[in-house]
C-alpha positions in Angstrom: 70.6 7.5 33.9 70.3 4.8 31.7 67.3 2.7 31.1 66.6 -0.8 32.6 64.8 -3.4 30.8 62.9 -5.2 33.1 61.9 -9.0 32.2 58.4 -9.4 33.7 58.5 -13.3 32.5 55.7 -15.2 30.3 51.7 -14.3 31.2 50.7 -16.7 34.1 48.8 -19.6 32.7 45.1 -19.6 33.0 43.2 -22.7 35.2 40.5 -24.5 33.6 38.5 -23.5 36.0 39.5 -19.4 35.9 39.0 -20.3 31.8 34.9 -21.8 32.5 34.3 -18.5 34.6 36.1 -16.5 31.6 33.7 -18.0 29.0 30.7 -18.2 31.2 31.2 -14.3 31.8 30.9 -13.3 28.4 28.4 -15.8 27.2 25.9 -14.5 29.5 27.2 -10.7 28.4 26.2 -11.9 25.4 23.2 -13.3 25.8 21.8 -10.3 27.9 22.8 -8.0 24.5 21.3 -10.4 22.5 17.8 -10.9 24.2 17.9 -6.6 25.1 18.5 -6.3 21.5 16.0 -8.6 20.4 13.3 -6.8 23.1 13.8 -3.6 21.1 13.6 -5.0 17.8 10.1 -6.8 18.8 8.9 -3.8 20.3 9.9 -1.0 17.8 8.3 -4.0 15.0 5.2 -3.3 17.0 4.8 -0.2 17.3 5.9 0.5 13.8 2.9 -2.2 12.8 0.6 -0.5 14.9 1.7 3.0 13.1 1.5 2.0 10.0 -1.9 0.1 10.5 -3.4 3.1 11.5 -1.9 5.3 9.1 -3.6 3.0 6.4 -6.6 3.3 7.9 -6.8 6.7 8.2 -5.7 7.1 4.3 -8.2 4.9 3.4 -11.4 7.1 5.5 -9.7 10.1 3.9 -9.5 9.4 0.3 -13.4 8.3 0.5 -14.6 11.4 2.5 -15.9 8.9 5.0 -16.0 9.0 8.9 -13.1 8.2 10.9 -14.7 5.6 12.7 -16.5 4.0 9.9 -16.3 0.1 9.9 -13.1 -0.9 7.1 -13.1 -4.5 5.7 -9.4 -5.6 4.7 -8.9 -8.1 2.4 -5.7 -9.7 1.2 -5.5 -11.0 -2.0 -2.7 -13.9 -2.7 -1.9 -15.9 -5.8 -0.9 -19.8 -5.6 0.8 -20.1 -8.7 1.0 -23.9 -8.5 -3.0 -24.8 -8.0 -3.8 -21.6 -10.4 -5.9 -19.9 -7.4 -7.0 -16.9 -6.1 -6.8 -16.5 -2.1 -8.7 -14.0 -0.5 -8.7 -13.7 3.2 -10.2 -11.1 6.0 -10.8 -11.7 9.3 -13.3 -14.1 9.4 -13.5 -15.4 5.6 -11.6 -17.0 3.6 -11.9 -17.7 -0.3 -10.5 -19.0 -3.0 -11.2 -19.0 -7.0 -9.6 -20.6 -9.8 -7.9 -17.9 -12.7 -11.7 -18.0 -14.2 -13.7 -17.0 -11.6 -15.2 -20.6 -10.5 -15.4 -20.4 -6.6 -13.2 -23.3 -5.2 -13.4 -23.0 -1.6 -15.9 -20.6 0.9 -15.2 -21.2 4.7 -13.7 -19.1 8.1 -10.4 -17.7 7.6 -8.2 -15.7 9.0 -5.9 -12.4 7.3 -3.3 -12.8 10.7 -2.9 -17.2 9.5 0.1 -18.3 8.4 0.7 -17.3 4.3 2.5 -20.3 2.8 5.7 -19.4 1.2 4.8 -20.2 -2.1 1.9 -17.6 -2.5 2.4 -14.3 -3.9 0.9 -11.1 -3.0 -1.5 -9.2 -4.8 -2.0 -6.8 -2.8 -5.3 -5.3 -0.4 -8.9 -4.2 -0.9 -10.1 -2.2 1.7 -14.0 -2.1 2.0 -15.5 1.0 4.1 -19.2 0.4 5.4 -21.9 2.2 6.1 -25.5 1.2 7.4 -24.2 -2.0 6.7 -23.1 -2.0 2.9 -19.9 -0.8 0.6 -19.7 3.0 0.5 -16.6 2.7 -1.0 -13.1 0.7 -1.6 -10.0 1.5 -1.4 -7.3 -0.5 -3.0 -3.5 -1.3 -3.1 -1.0 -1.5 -6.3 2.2 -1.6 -7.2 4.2 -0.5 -10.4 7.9 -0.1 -11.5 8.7 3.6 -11.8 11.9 5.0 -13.3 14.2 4.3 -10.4 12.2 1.3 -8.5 8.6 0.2 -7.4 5.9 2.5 -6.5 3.4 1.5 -4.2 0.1 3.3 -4.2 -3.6 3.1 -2.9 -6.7 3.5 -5.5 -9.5 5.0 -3.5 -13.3 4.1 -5.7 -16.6 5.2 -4.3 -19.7 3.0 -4.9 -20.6 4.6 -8.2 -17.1 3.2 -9.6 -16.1 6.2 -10.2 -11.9 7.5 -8.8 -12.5 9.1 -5.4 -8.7 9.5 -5.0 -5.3 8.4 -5.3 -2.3 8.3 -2.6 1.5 7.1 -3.6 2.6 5.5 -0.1 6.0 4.3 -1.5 8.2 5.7 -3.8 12.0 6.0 -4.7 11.6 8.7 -7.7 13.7 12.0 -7.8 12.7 14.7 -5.7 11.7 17.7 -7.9 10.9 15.3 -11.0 9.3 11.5 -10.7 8.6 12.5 -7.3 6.0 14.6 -8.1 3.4 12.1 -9.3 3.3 11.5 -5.4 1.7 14.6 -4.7 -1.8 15.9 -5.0 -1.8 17.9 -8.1 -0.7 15.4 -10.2 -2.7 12.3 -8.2 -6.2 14.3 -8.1 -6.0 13.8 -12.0 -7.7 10.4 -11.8 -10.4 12.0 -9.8 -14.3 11.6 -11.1 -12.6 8.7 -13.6 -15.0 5.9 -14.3 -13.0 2.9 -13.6 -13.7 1.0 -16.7 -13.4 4.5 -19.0 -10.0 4.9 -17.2 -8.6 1.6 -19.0 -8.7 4.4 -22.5 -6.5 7.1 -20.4 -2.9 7.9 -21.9 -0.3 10.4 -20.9 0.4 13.7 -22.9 3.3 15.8 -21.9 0.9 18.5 -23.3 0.1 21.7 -21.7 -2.0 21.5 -18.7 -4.9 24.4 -19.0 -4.2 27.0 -16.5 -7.8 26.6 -15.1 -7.6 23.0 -14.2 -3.5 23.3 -13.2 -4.9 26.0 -10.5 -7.8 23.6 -9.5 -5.3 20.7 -9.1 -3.0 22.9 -6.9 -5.8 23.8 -4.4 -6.5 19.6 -3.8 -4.1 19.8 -1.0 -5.9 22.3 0.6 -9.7 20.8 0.6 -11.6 18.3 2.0 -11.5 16.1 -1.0 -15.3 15.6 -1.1 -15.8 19.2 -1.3 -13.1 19.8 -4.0 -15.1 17.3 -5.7 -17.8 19.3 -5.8 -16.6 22.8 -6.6 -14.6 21.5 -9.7 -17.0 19.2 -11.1 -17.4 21.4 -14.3 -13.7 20.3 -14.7 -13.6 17.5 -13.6 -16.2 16.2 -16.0 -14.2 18.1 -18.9 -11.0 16.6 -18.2 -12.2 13.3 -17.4 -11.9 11.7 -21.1 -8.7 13.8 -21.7 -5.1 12.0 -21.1 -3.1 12.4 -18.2 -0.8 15.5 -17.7 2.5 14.3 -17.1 4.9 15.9 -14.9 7.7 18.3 -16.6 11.0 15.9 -17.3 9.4 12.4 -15.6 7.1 11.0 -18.5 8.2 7.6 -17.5 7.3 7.9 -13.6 3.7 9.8 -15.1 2.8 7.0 -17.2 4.4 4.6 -14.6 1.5 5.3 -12.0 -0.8 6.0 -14.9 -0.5 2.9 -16.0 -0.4 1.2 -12.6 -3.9 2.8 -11.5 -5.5 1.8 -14.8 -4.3 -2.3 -14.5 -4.7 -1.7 -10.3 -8.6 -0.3 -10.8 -9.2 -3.0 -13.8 -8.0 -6.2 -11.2 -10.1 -4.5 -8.7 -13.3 -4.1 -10.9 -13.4 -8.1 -12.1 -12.4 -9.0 -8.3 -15.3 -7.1 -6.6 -17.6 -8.7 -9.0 -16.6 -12.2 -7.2 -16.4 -10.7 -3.7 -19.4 -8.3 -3.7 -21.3 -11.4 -2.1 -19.8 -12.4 0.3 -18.7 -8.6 1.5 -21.7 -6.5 2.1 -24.2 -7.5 -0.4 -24.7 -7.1 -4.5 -22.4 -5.8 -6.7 -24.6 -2.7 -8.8 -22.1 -2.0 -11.1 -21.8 -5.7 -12.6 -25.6 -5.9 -13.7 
C-alpha cells in the first residue's frame, strides 16, 4: 500500500474584513489581561502598603514600651540638594530649613503630596504621644553593610537615652552579618545616651558571659521590663564598645556606625522640630 501525497493547495486568503475581526479579537484579549493584571498589581500594592504601614507602626509602639493605640506622629525628612533645604512634612505640617538651621518656610503640608523628583530621602521620625507630648521617637536609617544597605529603626525615649533598635532590611549572610539583625546583638545600644553613643567603637573582644546571657533573654521580654532587670549591666556596659558578631566585624561596625550618625541627625533635627511637634525640646537646654 503505498502512500499518497495529497496537495491540499495554498491557505485560503484572509478578507480584510475576517483580518479587522482577527485583530480586534486579540486586542481586546489583550487588553482584558492587561487591565486584570493591572487590578492585581494595584491591589496587592495596597494591601502590601497597608501591611507594611502597620507593621511599622507596631515596631515603632514596641521598641518604646508604649500602648498600641498610642497617637504616632510620622515625619518625613527630604533633602533639596539644589536650594540647600531641609523638607519636613507630616500630615498637616510642612517645614523647611536651610543646612544651618534658619527656618525658611512654616505652613500646612501634607506627607501623601507629591515629592518632587529631585529631593532625596532622609528618611522618617516617628513621634509617639502621650497626654499630649513626645514620650518617645522612633527613627529610620540606613547604612552600607558588607553585602548591601541595611535599613534600620532607632527607637529614643524622652530622656535621650536608646530604648531599642530593629534591622527591618538587610541582605547580610545568614549565620554571620545577619546576626546584627537580631536581638542580642541590637539590645547592645540599649540605655545609650544618644550624644555619649557618638564615642562607641566595635571590639571583636570577648563578650562577658553575664551580659551575653542577659542579651540572649531580650527576645523573650517585654523590653521595658528587660530594661529594668539588667540595669546594673546595662549601666556597666554602657561606655564599653560594641561586641561584634563572630566573623562579621564589618556588618557590626556597619550598623554600629549607622545608629551612631542615624541618632546624631536625629538629636540636631528634634532640636528644630520639638516646636512645632508636641512642645519644648528638654534635652537642648
Amino acid at each position: 500500500m503505498s502512500d499518497r501525497l495529497v496537495n491540499i493547495g495554498p491557505p485560503p486568503k484572509l478578507t480584510p474584513r475576517e483580518m479587522f475581526r482577527i485583530a480586534l479579537c486579540m486586542t481586546a484579549t489583550c487588553a482584558l489581561g492587561a487591565a486584570v493584571l493591572g487590578g492585581v498589581f494595584i491591589w496587592t500594592d495596597r494591601y502590601q502598603e497597608a501591611a507594611r504601614t502597620t507593621s511599622e507602626r507596631q515596631a515603632v509602639t514596641q521598641m518604646l514600651g508604649a500602648e498600641a493605640s498610642a497617637p504616632v506622629i510620622q515625619i518625613h525628612q527630604y533633602l533639596d540638594a539644589a536650594h540647600q533645604h531641609v523638607i519636613y512634612r507630616a500630615s498637616d505640617k510642612g517645614i523647611v530649613f536651610d543646612l544651618d538651621g534658619k527656618l525658611i518656610q512654616q505652613g500646612n503640608g501634607s506627607a501623601s503630596a507629591e515629592v518632587p523628583k529631585n529631593w532625596k530621602k532622609l528618611g522618617r521620625i516617628f513621634v509617639v504621644m502621650k497626654d499630649g507630648a513626645p514620650a518617645g521617637f522612633v527613627t529610620e536609617g540606613e547604612t552600607q553593610g558588607y553585602k548591601n544597605k541595611i535599613r534600620f529603626f532607632v527607637a529614643i525615649d524622652s530622656s535621650f537615652e536608646v530604648a531599642g533598635v530593629r534591622v527591618v532590611e538587610h541582605e547580610e549572610d545568614p549565620g554571620l552579618g545577619a546576626e546584627v539583625a537580631t536581638p542580642w546583638f541590637q539590645s547592645q545600644f540599649v540605655g545609650r545616651n544618644v550624644t555619649a553613643l557618638q564615642n562607641a567603637d566595635v571590639t571583636r573582644d570577648p563578650m562577658p558571659e553575664d551580659w551575653s546571657a542577659a542579651l540572649r533573654e531580650r527576645d523573650r521580654s517585654e523590653p521595658t521590663a528587660w530594661r529594668s532587670r539588667y540595669m546594673n549591666l546595662l549601666s556597666r556596659e554602657g561606655g564599653k564598645p560594641i561586641y561584634a558578631v563572630t566573623g562579621a566585624t564589618i556588618s557590626s561596625r556597619a550598623l554600629t556606625n549607622g545608629v551612631r550618625v542615624t541618632a546624631h541627625h536625629f538629636e540636631k533635627r528634634w532640636a528644630l522640630l520639638s516646636p512645632y511637634f508636641g512642645g519644648r525640646n528638654e534635652h537642648a537646654d
